[in-house]
C-alpha atoms as an extended CHARMM CRD file, in Angstrom:
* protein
*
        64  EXT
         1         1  UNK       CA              0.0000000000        0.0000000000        0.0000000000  PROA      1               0.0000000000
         2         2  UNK       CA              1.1950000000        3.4940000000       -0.5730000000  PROA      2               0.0000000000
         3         3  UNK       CA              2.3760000000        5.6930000000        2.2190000000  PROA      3               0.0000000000
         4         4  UNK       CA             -0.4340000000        8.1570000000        1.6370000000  PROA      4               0.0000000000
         5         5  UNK       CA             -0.9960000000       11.7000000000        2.6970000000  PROA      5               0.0000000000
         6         6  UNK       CA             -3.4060000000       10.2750000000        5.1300000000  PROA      6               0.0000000000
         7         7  UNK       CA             -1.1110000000        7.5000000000        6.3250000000  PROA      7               0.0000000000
         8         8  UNK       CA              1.8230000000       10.5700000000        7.0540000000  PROA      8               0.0000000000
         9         9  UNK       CA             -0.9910000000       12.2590000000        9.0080000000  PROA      9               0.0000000000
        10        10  UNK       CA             -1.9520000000        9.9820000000       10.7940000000  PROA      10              0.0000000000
        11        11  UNK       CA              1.6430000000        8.5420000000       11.7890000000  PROA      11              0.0000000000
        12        12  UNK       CA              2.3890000000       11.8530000000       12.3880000000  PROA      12              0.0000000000
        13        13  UNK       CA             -0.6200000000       11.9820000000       15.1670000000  PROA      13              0.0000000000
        14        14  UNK       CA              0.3890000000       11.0820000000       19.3430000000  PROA      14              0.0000000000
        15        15  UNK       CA             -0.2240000000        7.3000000000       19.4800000000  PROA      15              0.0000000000
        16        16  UNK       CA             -2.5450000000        6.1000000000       22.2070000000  PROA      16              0.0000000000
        17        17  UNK       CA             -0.4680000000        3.9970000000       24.3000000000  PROA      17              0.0000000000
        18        18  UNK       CA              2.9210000000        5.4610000000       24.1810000000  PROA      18              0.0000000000
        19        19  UNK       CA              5.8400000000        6.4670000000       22.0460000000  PROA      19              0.0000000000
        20        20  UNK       CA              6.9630000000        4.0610000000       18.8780000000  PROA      20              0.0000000000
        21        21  UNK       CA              9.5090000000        3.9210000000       16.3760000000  PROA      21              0.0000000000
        22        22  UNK       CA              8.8140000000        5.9750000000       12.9380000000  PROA      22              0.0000000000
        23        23  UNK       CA              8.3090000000        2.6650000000       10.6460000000  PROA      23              0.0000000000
        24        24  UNK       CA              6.3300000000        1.1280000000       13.4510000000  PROA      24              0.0000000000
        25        25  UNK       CA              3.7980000000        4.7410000000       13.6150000000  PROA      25              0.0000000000
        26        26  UNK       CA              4.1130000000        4.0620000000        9.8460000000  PROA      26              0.0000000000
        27        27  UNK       CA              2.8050000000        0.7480000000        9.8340000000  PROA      27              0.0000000000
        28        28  UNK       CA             -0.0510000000        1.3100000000       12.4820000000  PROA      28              0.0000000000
        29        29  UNK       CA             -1.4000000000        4.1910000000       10.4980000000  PROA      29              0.0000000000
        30        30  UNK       CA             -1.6440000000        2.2740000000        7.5470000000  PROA      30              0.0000000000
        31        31  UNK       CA             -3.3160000000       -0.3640000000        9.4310000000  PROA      31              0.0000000000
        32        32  UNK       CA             -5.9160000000        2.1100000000       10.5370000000  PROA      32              0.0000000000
        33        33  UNK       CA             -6.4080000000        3.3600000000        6.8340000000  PROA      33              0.0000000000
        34        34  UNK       CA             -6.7090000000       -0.7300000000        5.8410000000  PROA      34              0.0000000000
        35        35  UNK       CA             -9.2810000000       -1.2890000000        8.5960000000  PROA      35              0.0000000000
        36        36  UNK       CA            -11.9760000000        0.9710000000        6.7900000000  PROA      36              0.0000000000
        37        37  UNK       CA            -12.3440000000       -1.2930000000        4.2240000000  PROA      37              0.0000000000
        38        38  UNK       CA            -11.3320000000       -4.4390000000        6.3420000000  PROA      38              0.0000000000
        39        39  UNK       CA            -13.4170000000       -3.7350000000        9.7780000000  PROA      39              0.0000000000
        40        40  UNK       CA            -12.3560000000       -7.3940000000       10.7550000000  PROA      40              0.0000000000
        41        41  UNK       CA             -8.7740000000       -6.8300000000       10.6000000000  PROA      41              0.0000000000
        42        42  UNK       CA             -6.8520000000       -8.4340000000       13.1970000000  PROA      42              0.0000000000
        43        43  UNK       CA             -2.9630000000       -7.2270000000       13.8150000000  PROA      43              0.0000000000
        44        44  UNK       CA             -0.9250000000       -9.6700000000       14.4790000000  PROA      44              0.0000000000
        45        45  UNK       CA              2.6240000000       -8.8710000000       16.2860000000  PROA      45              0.0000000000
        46        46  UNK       CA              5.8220000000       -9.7650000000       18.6350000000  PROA      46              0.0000000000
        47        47  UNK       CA              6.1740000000       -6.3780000000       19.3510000000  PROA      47              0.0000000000
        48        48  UNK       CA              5.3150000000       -5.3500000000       22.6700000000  PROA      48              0.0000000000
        49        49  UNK       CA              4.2310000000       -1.7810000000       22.0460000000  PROA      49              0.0000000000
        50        50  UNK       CA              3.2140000000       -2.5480000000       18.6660000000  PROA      50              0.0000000000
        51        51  UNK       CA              0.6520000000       -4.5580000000       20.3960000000  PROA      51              0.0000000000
        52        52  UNK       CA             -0.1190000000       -2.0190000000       23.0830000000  PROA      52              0.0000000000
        53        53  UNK       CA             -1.2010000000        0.3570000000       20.6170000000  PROA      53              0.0000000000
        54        54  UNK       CA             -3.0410000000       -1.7730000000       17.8290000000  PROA      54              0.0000000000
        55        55  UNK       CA             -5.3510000000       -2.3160000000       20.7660000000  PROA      55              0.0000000000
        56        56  UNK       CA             -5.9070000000        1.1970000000       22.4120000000  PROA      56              0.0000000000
        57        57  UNK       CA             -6.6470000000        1.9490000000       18.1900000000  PROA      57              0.0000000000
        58        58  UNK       CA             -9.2320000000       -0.8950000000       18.3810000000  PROA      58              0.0000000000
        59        59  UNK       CA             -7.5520000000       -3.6850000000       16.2740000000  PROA      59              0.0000000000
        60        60  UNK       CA             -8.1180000000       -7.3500000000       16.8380000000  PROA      60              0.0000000000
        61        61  UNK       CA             -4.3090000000       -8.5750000000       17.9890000000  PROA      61              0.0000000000
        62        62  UNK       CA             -3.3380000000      -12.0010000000       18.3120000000  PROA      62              0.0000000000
        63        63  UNK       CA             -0.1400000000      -11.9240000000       19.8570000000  PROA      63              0.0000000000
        64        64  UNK       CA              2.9160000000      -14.5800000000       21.3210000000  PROA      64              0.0000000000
């Protein structure tokens, strides 16, 4: 998917659970672009605050 306008904006926004990395904000922004047209989207992640903050934006997460 293209890193969009709306994808910079909204990886550009305060994330809801805490600091992350630019790729990560990246990547989380694009999943909340993604989940418009996917409103069954789950995230799936090892990351820690990856999975923090997929949740506190409403994603499904299956974690490890």
């Amino acid at each position: 998917m293209e890193i969009s306008a709306e994808v910079r904006h909204l990886a550009g926004r305060k994330i809801p659970a805490g600091p992350v990395r630019t790729l990560d904000a990246i990547h989380l922004s694009t999943a909340l672009v993604l989940m418009r047209a996917f409103p069954e989207l789950s995230m799936l992640t090892y990351d820690r605050r990856i999975l923090e903050n997929a949740r506190a934006l409403g994603f499904h997460c299956a974690a490890k």
